[in-house]
TORZADO-761415 format. One line per field, with one value per residue (C-alpha): residue number from 1; x, y, z; residue in three letters. Coordinates in steps of 0.25 Angstrom, whole numbers, plus 5000, padded with zeros to 4 digits. Example, Ala and Ser with C-alpha at 12.3 -4.5 7.8 and 13.67 -1.06 7.14 Angstrom:
# TORZADO-761415
pos = c(1/2)
X = c(5049/5055)
Y = c(4982/4996)
Z = c(5031/5029)
code = c(ala/ser)
//
This chain:
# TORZADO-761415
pos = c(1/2/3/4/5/6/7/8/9/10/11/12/13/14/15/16/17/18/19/20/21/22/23/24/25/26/27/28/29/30/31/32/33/34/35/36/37/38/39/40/41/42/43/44/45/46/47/48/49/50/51/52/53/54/55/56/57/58/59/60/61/62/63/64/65/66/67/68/69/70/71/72/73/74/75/76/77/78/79/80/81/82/83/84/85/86/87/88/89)
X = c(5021/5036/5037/5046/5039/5048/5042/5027/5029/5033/5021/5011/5018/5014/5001/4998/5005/4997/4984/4987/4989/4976/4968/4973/4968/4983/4982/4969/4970/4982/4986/4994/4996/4996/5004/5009/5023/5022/5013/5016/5006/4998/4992/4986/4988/4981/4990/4994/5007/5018/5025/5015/5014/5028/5029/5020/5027/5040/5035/5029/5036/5038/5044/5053/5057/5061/5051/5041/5045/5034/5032/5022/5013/5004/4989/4980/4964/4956/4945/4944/4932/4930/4933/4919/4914/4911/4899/4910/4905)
Y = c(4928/4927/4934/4929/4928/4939/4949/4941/4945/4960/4959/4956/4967/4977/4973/4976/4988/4991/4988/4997/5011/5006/5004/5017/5024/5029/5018/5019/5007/4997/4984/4976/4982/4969/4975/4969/4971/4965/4968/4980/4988/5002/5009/5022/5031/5042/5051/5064/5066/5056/5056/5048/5038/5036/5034/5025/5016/5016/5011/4999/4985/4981/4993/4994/4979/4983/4975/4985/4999/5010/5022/5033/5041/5052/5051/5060/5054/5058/5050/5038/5029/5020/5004/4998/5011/5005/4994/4985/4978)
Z = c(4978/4980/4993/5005/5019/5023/5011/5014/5029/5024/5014/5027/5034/5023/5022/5037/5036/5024/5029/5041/5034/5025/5039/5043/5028/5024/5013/5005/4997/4995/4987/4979/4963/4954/4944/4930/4936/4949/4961/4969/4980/4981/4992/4991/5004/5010/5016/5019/5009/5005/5016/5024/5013/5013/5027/5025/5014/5021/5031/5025/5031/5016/5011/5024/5022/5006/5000/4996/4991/4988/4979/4982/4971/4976/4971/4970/4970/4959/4966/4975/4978/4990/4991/4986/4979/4969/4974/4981/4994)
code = c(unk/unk/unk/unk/unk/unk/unk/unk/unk/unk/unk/unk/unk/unk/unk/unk/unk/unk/unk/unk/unk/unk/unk/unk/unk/unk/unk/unk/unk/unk/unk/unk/unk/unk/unk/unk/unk/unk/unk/unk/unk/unk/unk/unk/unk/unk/unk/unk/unk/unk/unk/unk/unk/unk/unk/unk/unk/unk/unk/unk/unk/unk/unk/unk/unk/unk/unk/unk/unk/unk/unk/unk/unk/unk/unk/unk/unk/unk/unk/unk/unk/unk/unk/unk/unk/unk/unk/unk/unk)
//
């Protein structure tokens, strides 16, 4: 809500820059976290090791600008259903 046009323009920039690696299946689901403490983002990648994830990250036109910084935590899936699994259309 209190961002200047040059961070909005950054934010539009990560955006597009998101929704490419998510078009191209290295980020299986991504979105804003509406934390207690203050909004941050998530996106959970497919990728070979963390060196790919990281390159990734760096390379993201917020977090080269210094807006956005990143932190990386391994997962391992337990299990995983699809987007409308359960009965959405």
């Amino acid at each position: 809500m209190d961002m200047t046009p040059e961070e909005r323009g950054l934010m539009q920039e990560h955006s597009r820059y998101t929704r490419e690696r998510f078009d191209a299946g290295k980020i299986l689901l991504y979105g804003p976290v509406m934390a207690p403490g203050g909004a941050f983002g998530m996106a959970v990648f497919e990728a070979v090791d963390e060196a790919e994830v990281r390159q990734v990250l760096e390379n993201d036109p917020t977090v080269l600008a210094g807006l956005n910084k990143f932190e990386i935590h391994p997962m391992r899936v337990g299990a995983a259903q699809g987007f409308g699994a359960q009965g959405n259309k």
